[in-house]
N, C-alpha and C positions, 0 to 999 in steps of 0.2 A: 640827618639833614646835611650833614657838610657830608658825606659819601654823593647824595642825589646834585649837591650844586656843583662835587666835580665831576661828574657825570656829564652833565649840562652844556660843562664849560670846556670839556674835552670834545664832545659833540660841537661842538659850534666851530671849533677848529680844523676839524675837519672838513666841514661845511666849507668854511671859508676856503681851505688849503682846495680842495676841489673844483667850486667854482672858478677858481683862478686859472685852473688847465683847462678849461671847457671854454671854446670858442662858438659863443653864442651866433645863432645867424643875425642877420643884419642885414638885409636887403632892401635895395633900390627899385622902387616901381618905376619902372619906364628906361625909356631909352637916354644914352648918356654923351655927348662929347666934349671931347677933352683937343683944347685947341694948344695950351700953353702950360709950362712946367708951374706954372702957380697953381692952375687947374687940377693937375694930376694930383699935388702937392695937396690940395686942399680936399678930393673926394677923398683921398686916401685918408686922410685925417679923421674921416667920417668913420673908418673902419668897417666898410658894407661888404660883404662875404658874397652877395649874390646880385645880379643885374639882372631884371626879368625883359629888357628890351637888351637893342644893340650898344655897342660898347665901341665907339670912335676913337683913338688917340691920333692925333694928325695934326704938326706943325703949324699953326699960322698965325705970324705973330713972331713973340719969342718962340723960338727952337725949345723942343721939349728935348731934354738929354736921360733922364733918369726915370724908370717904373718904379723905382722902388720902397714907394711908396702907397702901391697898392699889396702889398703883402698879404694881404685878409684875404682874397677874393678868390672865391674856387669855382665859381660857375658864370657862366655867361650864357643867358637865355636866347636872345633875339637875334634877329637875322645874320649876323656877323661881330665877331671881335674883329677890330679893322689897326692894323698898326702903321699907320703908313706917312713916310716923308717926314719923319726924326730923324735927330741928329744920334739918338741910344748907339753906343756899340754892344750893349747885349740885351738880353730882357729877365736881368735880375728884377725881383719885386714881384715875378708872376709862378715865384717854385711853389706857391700853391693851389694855382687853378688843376682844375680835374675838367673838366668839362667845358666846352662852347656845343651847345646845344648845334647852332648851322654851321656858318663859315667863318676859321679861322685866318684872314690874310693879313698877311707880313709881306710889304708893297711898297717899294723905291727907299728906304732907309740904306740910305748910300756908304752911311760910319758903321749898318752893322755886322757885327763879325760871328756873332755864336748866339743859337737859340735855345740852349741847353737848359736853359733855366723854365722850360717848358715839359720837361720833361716826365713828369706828374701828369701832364694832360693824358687821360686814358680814352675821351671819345673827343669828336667833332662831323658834324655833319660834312663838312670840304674843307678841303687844304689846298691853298695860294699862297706860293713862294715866288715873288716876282722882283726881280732887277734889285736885290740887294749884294750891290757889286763887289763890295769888302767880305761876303759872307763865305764862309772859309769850309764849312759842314752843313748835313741836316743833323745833327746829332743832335737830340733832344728832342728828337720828333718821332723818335722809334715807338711810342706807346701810343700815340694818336691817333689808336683806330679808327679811321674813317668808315663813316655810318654807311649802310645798302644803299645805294643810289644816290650816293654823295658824289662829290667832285673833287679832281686832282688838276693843280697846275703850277707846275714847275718850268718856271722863264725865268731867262737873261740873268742868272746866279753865276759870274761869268766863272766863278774860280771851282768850281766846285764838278766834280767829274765823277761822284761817287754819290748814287741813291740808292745801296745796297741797304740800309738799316732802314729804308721803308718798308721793307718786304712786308713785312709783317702786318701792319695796318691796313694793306689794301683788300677791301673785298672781293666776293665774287663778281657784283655789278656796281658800277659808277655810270652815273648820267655822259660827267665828261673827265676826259685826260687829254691836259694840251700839253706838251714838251713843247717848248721853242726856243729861238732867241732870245733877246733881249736888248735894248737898246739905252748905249752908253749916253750920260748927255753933260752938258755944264751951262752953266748962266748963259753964255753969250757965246755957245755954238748950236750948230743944230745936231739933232740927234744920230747916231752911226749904230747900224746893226753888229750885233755882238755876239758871235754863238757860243751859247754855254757849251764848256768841254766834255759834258753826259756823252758815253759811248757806250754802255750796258744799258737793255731794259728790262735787264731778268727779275728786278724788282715788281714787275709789274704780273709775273706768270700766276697771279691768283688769280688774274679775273677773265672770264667767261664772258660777259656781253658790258658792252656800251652803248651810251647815247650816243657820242660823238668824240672820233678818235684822230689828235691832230699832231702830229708826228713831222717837226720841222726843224731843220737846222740841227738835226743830230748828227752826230760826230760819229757815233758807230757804222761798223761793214753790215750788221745784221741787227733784224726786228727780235731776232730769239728773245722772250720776255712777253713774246703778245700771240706765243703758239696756241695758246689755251681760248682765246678770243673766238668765240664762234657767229657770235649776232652782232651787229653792231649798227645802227642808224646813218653815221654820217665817217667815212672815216677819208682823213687827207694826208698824205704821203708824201714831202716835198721840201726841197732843200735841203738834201742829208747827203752831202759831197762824197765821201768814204761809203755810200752803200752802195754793197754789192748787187744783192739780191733779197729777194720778197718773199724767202724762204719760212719766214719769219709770221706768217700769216696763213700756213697752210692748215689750220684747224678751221677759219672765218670759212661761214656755210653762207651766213645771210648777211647783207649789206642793203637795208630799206629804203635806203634813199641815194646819195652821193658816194661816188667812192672817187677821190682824188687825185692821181698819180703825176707830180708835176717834177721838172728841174731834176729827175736824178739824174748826172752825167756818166754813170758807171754802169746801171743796167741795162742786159741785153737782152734780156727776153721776163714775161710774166710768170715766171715758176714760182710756186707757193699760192698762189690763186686759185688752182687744182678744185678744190672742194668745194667753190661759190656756186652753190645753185638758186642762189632768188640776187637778184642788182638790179633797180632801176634805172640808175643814170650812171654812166663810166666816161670820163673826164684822163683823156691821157696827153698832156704835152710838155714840150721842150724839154726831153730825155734825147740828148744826145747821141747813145752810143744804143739804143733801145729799134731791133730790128724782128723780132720775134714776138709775134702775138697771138699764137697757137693757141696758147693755154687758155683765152677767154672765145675762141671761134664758137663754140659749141652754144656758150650763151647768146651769142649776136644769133649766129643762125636760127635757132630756134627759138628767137624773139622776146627772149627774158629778160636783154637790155631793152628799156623802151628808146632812153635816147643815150645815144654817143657821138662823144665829140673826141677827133683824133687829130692831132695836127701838131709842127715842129719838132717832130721827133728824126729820126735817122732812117725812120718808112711811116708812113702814113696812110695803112689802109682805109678804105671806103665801104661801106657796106657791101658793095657790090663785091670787091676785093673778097671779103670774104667769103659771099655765096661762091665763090669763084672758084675757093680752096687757095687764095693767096692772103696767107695769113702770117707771111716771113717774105723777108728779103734780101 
C-alpha cells in the first residue's frame, strides 16, 4: 500500500511539473482594438495565444508605449495586425507570434527604432513598412515569408538603405511591391516628401510576376533585383533621380495594362524593354535627358500599344513619328 501511494504521489508531480511548461491555447473570437496602453495592458492580462479576426494597436487617447504585454500571442488570423501611430520604440512583447495569417503593417510609429522582436514570425500574407522614421533596420523580418500573391511595401523608412535580409521571404509572385517615399511631418507643419536611401533591389530577384509594380523615389543607378520579373499588370517607374537605365527590366515579356515611365532625369534611351511583346498602355513623360525610343518602335508600329501617351520629355515622338522610322533624336 505505501509503495502504490508513492507511486500515486510521484505521478501527480509530474503531472503537475508538466502542465506548467505547456502553454495552453487561448483564443479570442473576433476582431480586436487596442486604442490605449490600459487596453494592451489588460487583453494581455487575458493571456490569449491566438486572435481569429484582425488585431488593431493604434494610439488614440493615451499614447500606447509598450507590447509587452502580449507575450502569449503567436497567431493573428484576420485581415491584418496593424501597428500604427505609437509611441513603442521596439516590439518587445511579440517574440512569440509565428504567424499573421494576411497583412502585417507597421505604419507611422515615428519612436520606432527595431523590429527584431518579430523575428519568430515565419509566414504573413503582406508586409507594410511605412514612415517609421526613427527605424534604423529590417532585421527581424528575415523569416517572414511572405505568402504567393501577397504584398510588399516599403515607404518613407527614411534611415534605412539596406533590404538585403528580405531576400529570402520574397516569393515567386506578389499581387503588389511599392518602394517609395515617405513623408516626414509634425503637429503644426505640413508634410515634406522624404526619399528612403534604398538603392539596391537585389532583394527582390525572386520574383517572376506581379500585380502591380511601383518603383519611386529610389535612390539606386539600376532596377537589377527585378531581372527575373516577366509579367506584371500595372508597373510604374518614376522619381528615381540616380537612374541610369531600364536595364534592369530586360526579362518583363508582358505588361497587361499600364506601364509608367515618368521624371527620370538621367535616361536616355528605353534599353532593357527589348523583350515586351504584349503592353496596352505606355505612359512616357517629363524625362529630361530621354531622346531615344527605338526599343519600343516595333510595339507602336505594329499596334500592340493600344494607347500612348508621349510628352515632356527631351523628344516627343507622335505615332506618326514613328511610322516614319523617327524614333530618336
Amino acid at each position: 500500500m505505501r509503495l502504490i501511494t508513492t507511486l500515486l504521489c510521484a505521478l501527480c508531480i509530474v503531472s503537475c511539473s508538466t502542465d506548467d511548461t505547456i502553454q495552453e491555447s487561448n483564443i479570442f473570437e473576433g476582431d480586436l482594438t487596442l486604442n490605449t496602453q490600459a487596453e494592451v495592458d489588460f487583453i494581455g492580462s487575458m493571456g490569449y495565444t491566438e486572435i481569429t479576426g484582425y488585431l488593431s494597436i493604434q494610439s488614440s487617447g493615451s499614447p500606447i508605449t509598450s507590447l509587452e504585454a502580449l507575450n502569449t500571442l503567436t497567431k493573428v488570423d484576420g485581415v491584418f495586425l496593424s501597428i500604427n501611430g505609437t509611441q513603442i520604440t521596439n516590439l518587445n512583447g511579440l517574440e512569440n507570434l509565428t504567424t499573421v495569417a494576411n497583412k502585417l503593417q507597421i505604419t507611422n510609429n515615428y519612436e520606432l527604432t527595431s523590429v527584431e522582436a518579430l523575428s519568430n514570425v515565419t509566414s504573413v500574407g503582406g508586409l507594410f513598412v511605412k514612415e517609421n522614421l526613427l527605424l534604423e533596420s529590417y532585421n527581424g523580418l528575415e523569416n517572414a515569408q511572405i505568402q504567393e500573391n501577397g504584398y510588399l511595401g516599403l515607404t518613407g523608412n527614411i534611415l534605412i538603405d539596406d533590404a538585403s535580409m528580405l531576400s529570402d521571404i520574397i516569393p515567386a509572385s506578389l499581387a503588389s511591391v511599392n518602394i517609395a517615399e515617405g513623408f516626414a511631418s509634425c503637429p503644426s507643419c505640413p508634410s515634406i516628401s522624404v526619399p528612403q536611401p534604398l538603392d539596391d533591389l537585389s532583394f527582390l530577384s525572386n520574383l517572376t510576376s506581379v500585380g502591380s509594380l511601383n518603383i519611386t523615389f529610389f535612390q539606386g543607378e539600376s532596377l537589377h533585383g527585378l531581372h527575373n520579373i516577366t509579367i506584371a499588370d500595372y508597373v510604374g517607374i518614376g522619381f528615381d533621380s540616380n537612374l541610369i537605365s531600364l536595364d534592369g527590366l530586360s526579362g518583363l515579356q508582358t505588361v497587361n495594362n499600364n506601364f509608367l515611365i515618368h521624371s527620370l532625369s538621367l535616361i536616355t534611351d528605353l534599353s532593357g524593354l527589348e523583350n515586351i511583346t504584349t503592353l496596352n498602355q505606355l505612359q512616357i513623360s517629363n524625362n529630361d535627358a530621354l531622346t531615344n525610343f527605338c526599343v519600343v518602335e516595333d510595339l507602336i508600329v505594329n499596334g500592340v500599344v493600344e494607347n500612348l501617351y508621349i510628352q515632356d520629355n527631351a523628344y516627343n515622338p507622335t505615332e506618326q513619328d514613328f511610322l516614319n522610322g523617327n524614333c530618336s533624336n
